[in-house]
Structures are given as structure tokens and as C-alpha cells.
SEVEX-229842 format. One line per field, with one value per residue (C-alpha): residue number from 0; chain; x, y, z. Coordinates in Angstrom, 2 decimals. Layout:
BEGIN
nr [NUM,...] $
kette [A,...] $
east [X,...] $
north [Y,...] $
up [Z,...] $
This chain:
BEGIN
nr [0,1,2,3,4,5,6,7,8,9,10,11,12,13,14,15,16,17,18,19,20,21,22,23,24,25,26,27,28,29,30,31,32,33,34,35,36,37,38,39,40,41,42,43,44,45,46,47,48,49,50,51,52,53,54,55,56,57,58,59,60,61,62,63,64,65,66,67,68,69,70,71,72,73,74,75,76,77,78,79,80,81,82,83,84,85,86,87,88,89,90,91,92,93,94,95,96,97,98,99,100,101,102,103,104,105,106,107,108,109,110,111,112,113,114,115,116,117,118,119,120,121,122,123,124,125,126,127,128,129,130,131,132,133,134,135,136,137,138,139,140,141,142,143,144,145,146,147,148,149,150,151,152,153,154,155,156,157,158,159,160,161,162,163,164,165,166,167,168,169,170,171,172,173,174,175,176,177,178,179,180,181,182,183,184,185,186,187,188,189,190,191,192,193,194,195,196] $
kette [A,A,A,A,A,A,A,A,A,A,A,A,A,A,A,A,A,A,A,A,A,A,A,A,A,A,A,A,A,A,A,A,A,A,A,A,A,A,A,A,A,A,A,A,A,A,A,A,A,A,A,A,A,A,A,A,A,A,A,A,A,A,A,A,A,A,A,A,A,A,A,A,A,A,A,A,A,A,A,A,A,A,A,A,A,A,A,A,A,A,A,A,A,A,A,A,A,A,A,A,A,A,A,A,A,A,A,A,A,A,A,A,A,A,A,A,A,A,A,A,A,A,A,A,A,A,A,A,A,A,A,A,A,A,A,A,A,A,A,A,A,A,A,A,A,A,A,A,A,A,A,A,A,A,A,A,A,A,A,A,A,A,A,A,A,A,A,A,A,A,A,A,A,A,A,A,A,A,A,A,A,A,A,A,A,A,A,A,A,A,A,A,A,A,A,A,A] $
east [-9.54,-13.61,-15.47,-19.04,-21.71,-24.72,-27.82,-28.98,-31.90,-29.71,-28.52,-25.13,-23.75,-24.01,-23.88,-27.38,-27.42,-25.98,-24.16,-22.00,-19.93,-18.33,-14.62,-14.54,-16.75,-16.70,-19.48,-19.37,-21.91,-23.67,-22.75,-24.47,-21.75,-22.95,-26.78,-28.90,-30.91,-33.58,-31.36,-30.63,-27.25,-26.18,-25.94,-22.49,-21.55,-22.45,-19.55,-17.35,-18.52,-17.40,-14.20,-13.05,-14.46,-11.81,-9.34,-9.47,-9.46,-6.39,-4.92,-6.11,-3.80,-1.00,-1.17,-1.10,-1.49,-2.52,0.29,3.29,7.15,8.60,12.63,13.42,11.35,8.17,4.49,2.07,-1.83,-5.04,-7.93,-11.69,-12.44,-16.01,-18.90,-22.37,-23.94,-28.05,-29.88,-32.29,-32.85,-32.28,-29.27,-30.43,-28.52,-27.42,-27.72,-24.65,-24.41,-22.14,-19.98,-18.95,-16.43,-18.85,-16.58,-13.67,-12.62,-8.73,-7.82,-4.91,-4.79,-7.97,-9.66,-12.89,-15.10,-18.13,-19.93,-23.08,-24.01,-26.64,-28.26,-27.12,-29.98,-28.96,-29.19,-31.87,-33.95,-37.14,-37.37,-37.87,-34.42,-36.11,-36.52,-32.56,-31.21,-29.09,-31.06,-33.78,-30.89,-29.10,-28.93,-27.13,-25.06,-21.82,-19.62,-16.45,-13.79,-10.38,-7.45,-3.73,-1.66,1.89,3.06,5.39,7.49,10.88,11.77,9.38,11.34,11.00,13.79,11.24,10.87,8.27,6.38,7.16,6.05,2.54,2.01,0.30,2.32,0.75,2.92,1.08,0.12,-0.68,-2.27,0.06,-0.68,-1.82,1.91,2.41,2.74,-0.55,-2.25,-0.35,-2.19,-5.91,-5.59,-4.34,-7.11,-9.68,-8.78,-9.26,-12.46,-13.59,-12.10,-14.34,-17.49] $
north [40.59,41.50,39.43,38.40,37.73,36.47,34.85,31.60,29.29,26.00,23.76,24.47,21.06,21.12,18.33,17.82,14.84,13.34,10.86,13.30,14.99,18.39,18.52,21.48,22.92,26.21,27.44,31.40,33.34,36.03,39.39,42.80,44.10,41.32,42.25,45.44,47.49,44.84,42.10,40.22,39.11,41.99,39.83,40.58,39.37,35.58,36.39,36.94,33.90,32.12,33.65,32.75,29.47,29.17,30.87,28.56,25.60,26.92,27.36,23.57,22.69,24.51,27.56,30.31,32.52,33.32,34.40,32.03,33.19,31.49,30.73,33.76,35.96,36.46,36.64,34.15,34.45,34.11,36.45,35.75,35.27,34.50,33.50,31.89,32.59,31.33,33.44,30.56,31.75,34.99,34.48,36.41,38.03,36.09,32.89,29.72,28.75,26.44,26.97,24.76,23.54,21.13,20.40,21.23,20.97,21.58,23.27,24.02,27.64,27.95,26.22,26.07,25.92,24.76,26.03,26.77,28.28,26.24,26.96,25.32,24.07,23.23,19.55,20.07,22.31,19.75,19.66,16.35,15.12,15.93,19.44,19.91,17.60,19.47,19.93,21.64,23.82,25.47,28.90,29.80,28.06,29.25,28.42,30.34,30.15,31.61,31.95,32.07,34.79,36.22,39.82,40.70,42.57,42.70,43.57,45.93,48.64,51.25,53.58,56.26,57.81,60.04,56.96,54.99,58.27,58.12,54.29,52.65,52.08,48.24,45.49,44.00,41.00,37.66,34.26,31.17,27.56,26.44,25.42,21.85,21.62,23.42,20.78,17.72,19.04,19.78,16.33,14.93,16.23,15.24,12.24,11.64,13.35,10.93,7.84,9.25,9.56] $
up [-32.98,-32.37,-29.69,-31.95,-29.87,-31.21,-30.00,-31.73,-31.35,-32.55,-29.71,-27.48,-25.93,-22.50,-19.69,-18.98,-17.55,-14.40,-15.90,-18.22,-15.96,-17.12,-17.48,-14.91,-13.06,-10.31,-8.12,-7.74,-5.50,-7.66,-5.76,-6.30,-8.81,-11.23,-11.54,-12.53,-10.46,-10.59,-8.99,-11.89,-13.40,-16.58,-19.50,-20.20,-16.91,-18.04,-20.65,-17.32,-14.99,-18.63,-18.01,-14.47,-15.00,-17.97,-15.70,-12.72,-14.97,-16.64,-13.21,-11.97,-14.94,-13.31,-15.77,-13.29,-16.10,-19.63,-21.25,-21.82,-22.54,-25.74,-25.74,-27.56,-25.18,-27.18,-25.56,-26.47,-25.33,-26.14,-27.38,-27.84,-31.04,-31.19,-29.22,-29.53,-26.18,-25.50,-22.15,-21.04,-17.06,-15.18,-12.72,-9.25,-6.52,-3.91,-6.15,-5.91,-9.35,-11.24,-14.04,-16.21,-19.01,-21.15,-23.64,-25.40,-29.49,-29.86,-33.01,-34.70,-33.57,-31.51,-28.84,-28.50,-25.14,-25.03,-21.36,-19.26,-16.11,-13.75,-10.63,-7.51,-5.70,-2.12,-0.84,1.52,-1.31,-0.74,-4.48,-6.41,-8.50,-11.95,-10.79,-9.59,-12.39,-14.98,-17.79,-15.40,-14.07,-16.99,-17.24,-20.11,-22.44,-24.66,-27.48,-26.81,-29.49,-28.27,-30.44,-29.56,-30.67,-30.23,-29.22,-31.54,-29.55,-31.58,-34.96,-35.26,-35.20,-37.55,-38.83,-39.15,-36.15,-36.22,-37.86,-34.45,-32.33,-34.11,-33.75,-31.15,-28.06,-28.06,-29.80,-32.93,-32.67,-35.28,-35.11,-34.17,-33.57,-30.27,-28.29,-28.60,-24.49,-23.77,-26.06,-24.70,-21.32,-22.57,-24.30,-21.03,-18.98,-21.50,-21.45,-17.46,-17.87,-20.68,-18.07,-15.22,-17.24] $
């Protein structure tokens, strides 16, 4: 499956305001591997803060990892499908920032993230609250649409084999519903998240 990015005037949810709380959030310094030569984060590296962020929320769920082992031995994982993604402030070295989870949709065979980066402005910054609130921090925002697959490792095999010698060493892969547990514990956390708001 492609990764789309595109870059779109129309409004990503975020948590602007104090009193909506994200469902996750991770502060990550901003290190010199992330920016250009000028000291400013590459874009595609707000795609990868996106990614931890989703990664250490997965692992707060205790899923230490993105693949999960079906019964019968098969892989199940997830792949970006597509993402919206808005650039509103340059990210700098050195910077704390905040990453967040905004939101989440659960579909059948997808789930969908909505996120955004802000700037951490330290506690002692001297700057009035309307100038550290949320709204005035955001970054960047994203709609991130992953989609679960399955490896299909077995059965494939072909009784041609200089067919099988040609093919791609990968195992091919096709769309499956998101597993039944995995929702029972997004619901689960978005629902404390909802209670705490």
C-alpha cells in the first residue's frame, strides 16, 4: 500500500484547548538528525515524531509491538495508508515538543489517528497563558489512516519453481478487519480518556 501525503487548507481536529485533553501525549527533544542544515525539523520527520508517538501509545496499552501472531501462526500488522498532514510552525533544534494522539475513529479495517505536534514552552517561560495555550502552540497537525493487514505466509506455494525463484522473497499481503481484542482496548482507553475530559 502507498503512503499519500497531501497538504490541505481544511481543518485537522486537534486539542486546542486546555480543557480537551489528548488521549496520549509524548514530549521528544528535537536532536540534530531531525532538522536540515538550517536547524529546522525535515518535513518528513513530523511523519516520524507521528510515529513514535503512535508507538509508545501502542506500548502504554501493553502492545510491545506492531505485529500480532494469529492461532494458526499468521502475521497481522499495520501499514499507512494515507495521510493528511498541515506544516503550521517550523520545529527547531534543541526544541521539547509534544506529541499528541487527538483523536481516534475505529474502523472496520483501519484506524484512523488524528495528531499534532506543539511546542513545549517551559513553566518559567515569562510568557502570558494565551501565548503557551494550545491553540497558540501547534505545530503541525495530521490525519493518519493505518490499515491492518495479514502476511500471508502459507499456502502460497507454488508448484512452479522457477516461478517461486523469480518472485519476491516478501510474503503478500491483504486487508483484514481490525482484531476484535485490539479494538476492545482502543475502545477501552477512549473511553477513560472521554471520563477524564
Amino acid at each position: 500500500m502507498s503512503t499519500i501525503i497531501t497538504e490541505k487548507h481544511t481543518s485537522i481536529p486537534t486539542a486546542t484547548s486546555a480543557a480537551i485533553k489528548p488521549l496520549f501525549a509524548v514530549d521528544y527533544h528535537v536532536y540534530i538528525n531531525h532538522t536540515d542544515a538550517g536547524g529546522i525539523v525535515y518535513h518528513a520527520n513530523h511523519l516520524v515524531f507521528f510515529e513514535n508517538c503512535r508507538r509508545d501509545w501502542f506500548t502504554t496499552l501493553g502492545l510491545n509491538t506492531y505485529f500480532l501472531q494469529t492461532d494458526d501462526g499468521q502475521i497481522q500488522h499495520f501499514v499507512v495508508n494515507q495521510v493528511e498532514l498541515q506544516y503550521r510552525k517550523a520545529i527547531f533544534l534543541d526544541e521539547l515538543i509534544s506529541v499528541r494522539i487527538d483523536k481516534i475513529e475505529l474502523k472496520p479495517a483501519s484506524i484512523v489517528f488524528y495528531q499534532s505536534i506543539h511546542r513545549n514552552f517551559p513553566a518559567d517561560s515569562g510568557l502570558p497563558d494565551n501565548m503557551t495555550n494550545a491553540k497558540a502552540s501547534l505545530l503541525s497537525s495530521a490525519k493518519i489512516v493505518i490499515a491492518c493487514v495479514q502476511n500471508q505466509a502459507k499456502g502460497h506455494e507454488s508448484s512452479n519453481q522457477s516461478a517461486d525463484k523469480a518472485a519476491p522473497s516478501a510474503a503478500p499481503i491483504r486487508p483484514i478487519r481490525v482484531p476484535e481484542q485490539l479494538q476492545d482496548i482502543i475502545k477501552q482507553a477512549m473511553t477513560q480518556q472521554s471520563l477524564q475530559s
